[in-house]
ROSE-4610 file (N, C-alpha, C; in Angstrom, 1 decimal, always signed):
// ROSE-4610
residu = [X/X/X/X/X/X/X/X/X/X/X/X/X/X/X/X/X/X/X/X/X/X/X/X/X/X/X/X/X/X/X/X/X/X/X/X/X/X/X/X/X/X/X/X/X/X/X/X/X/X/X/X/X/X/X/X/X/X/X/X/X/X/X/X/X/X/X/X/X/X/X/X/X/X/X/X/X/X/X/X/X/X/X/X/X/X/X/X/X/X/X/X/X/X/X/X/X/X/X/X/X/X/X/X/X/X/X/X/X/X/X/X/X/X/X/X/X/X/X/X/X/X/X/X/X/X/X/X/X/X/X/X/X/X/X/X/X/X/X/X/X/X/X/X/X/X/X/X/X/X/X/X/X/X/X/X/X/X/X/X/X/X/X/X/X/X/X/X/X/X/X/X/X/X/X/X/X/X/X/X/X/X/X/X/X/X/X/X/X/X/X/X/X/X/X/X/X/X]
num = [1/1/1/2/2/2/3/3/3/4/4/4/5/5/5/6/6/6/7/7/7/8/8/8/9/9/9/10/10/10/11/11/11/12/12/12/13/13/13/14/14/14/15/15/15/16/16/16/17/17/17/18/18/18/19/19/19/20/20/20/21/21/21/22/22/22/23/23/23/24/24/24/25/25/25/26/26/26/27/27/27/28/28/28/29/29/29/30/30/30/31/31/31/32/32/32/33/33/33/34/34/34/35/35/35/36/36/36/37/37/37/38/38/38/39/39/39/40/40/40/41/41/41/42/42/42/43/43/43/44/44/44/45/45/45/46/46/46/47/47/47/48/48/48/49/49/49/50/50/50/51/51/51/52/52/52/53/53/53/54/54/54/55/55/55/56/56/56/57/57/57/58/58/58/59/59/59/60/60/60/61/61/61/62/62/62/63/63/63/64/64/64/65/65/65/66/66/66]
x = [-2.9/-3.5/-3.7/-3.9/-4.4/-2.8/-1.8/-0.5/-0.4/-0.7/+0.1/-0.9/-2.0/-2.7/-2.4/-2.1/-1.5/-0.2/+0.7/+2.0/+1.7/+0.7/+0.1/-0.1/-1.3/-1.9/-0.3/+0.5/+1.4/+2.0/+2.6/+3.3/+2.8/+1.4/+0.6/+0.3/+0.5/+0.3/+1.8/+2.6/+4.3/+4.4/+3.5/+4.5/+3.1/+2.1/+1.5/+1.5/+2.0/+2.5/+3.9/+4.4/+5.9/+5.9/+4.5/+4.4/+3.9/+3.5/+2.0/+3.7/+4.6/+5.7/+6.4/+6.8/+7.4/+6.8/+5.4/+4.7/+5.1/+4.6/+4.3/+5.6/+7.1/+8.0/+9.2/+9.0/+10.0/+11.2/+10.9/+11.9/+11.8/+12.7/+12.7/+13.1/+11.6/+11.7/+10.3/+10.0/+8.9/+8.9/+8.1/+8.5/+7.2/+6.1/+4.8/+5.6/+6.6/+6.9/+8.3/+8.4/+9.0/+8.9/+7.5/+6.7/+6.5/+6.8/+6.3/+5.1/+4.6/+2.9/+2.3/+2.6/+1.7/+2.2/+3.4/+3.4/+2.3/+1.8/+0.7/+0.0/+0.3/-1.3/-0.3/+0.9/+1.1/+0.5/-0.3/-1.2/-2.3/-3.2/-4.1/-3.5/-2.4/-2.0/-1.7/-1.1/-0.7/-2.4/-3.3/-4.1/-5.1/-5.0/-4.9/-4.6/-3.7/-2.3/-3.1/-3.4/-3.4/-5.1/-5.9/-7.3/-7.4/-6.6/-6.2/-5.6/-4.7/-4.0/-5.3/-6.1/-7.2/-8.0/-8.5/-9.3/-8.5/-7.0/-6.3/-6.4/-6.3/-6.6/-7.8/-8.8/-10.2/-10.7/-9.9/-10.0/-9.3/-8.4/-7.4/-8.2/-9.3/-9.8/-10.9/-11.1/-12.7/-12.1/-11.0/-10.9/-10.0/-10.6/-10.4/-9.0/-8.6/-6.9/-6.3/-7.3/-6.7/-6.2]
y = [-19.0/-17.7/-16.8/-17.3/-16.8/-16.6/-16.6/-16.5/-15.4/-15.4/-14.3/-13.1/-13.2/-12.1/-11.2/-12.2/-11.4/-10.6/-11.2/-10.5/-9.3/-9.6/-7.8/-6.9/-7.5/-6.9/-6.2/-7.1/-6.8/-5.4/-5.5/-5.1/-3.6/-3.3/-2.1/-1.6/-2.2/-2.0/-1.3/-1.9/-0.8/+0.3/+0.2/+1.4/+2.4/+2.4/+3.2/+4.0/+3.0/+3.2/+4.0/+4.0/+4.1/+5.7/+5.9/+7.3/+8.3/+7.6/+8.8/+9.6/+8.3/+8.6/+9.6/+9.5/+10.0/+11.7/+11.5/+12.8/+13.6/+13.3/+13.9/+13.9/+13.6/+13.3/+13.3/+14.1/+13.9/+13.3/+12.2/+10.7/+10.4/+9.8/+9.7/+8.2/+7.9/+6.4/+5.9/+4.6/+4.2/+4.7/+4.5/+4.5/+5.6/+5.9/+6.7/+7.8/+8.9/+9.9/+9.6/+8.7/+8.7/+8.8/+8.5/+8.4/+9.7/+10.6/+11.7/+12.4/+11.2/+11.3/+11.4/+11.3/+11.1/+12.9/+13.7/+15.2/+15.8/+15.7/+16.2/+15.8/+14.5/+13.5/+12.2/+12.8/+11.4/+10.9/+12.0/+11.2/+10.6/+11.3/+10.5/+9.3/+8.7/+7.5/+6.7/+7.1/+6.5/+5.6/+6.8/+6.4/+5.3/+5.5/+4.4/+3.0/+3.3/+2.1/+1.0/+2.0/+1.5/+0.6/+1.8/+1.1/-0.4/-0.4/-1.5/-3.2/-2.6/-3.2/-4.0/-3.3/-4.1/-4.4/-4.3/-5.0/-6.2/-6.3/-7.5/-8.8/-8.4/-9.2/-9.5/-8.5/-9.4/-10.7/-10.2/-11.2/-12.2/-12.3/-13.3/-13.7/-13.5/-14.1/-14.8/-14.5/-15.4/-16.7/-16.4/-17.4/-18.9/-20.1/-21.3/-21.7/-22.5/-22.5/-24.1/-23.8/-25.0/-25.1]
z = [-4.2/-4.6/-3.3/-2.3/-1.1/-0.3/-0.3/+0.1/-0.6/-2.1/-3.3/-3.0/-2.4/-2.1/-0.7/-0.1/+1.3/+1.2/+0.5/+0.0/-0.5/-1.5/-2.7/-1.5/-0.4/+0.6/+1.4/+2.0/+2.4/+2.0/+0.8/+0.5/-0.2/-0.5/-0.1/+1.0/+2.3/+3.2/+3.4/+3.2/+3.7/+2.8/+1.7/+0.8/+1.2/+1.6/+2.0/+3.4/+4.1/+5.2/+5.1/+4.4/+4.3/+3.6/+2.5/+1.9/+2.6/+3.5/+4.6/+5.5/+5.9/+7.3/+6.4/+5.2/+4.0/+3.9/+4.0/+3.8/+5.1/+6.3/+8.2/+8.8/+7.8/+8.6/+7.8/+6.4/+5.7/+5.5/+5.7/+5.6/+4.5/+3.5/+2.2/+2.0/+2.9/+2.1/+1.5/+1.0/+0.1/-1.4/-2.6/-3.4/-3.9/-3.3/-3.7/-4.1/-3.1/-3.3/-4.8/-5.5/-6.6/-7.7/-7.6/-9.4/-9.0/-10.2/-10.7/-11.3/-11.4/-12.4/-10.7/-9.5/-8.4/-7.2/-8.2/-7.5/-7.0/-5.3/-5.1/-4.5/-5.3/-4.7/-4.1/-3.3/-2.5/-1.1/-0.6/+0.4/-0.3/-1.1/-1.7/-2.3/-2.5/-3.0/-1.7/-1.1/+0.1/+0.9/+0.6/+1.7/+0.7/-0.6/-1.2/-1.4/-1.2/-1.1/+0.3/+1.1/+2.4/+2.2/+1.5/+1.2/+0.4/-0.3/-1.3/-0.7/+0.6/+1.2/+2.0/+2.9/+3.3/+2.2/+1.2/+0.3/+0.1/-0.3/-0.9/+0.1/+1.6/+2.8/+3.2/+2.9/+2.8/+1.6/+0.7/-0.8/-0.2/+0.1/+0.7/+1.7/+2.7/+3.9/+3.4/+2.1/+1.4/+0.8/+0.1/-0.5/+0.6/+0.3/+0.6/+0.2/+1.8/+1.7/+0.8/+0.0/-0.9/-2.0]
């Protein structure tokens, strides 16, 4: 469980990262600036993404490696 949480964490961590570079740099990568329901609000998602990312790694640092 604690492996599968770091991955989630992971892997919000790049696509937030990846929407913010997307936004400041108009690079057309990550997947935030894709969904349509999110026109507008892709830094607020990004910076989400990224809030989320550290909550999934603090969950991951409570729980016991067994």
């Amino acid at each position: 469980m604690k492996q599968l949480l770091e991955l989630l964490g992971f892997v919000a961590l790049v696509q937030g990262g990846m929407g913010l570079l997307h936004e400041f740099t108009d690079w057309h990568v990550g997947l935030v600036q894709r969904i349509g329901l999110l026109d507008g609000y892709e830094v607020y998602a990004s910076v989400a993404l990224i809030a989320l990312a550290f909550a999934l790694f603090a969950a991951a640092e409570s729980r016991r490696s067994g």
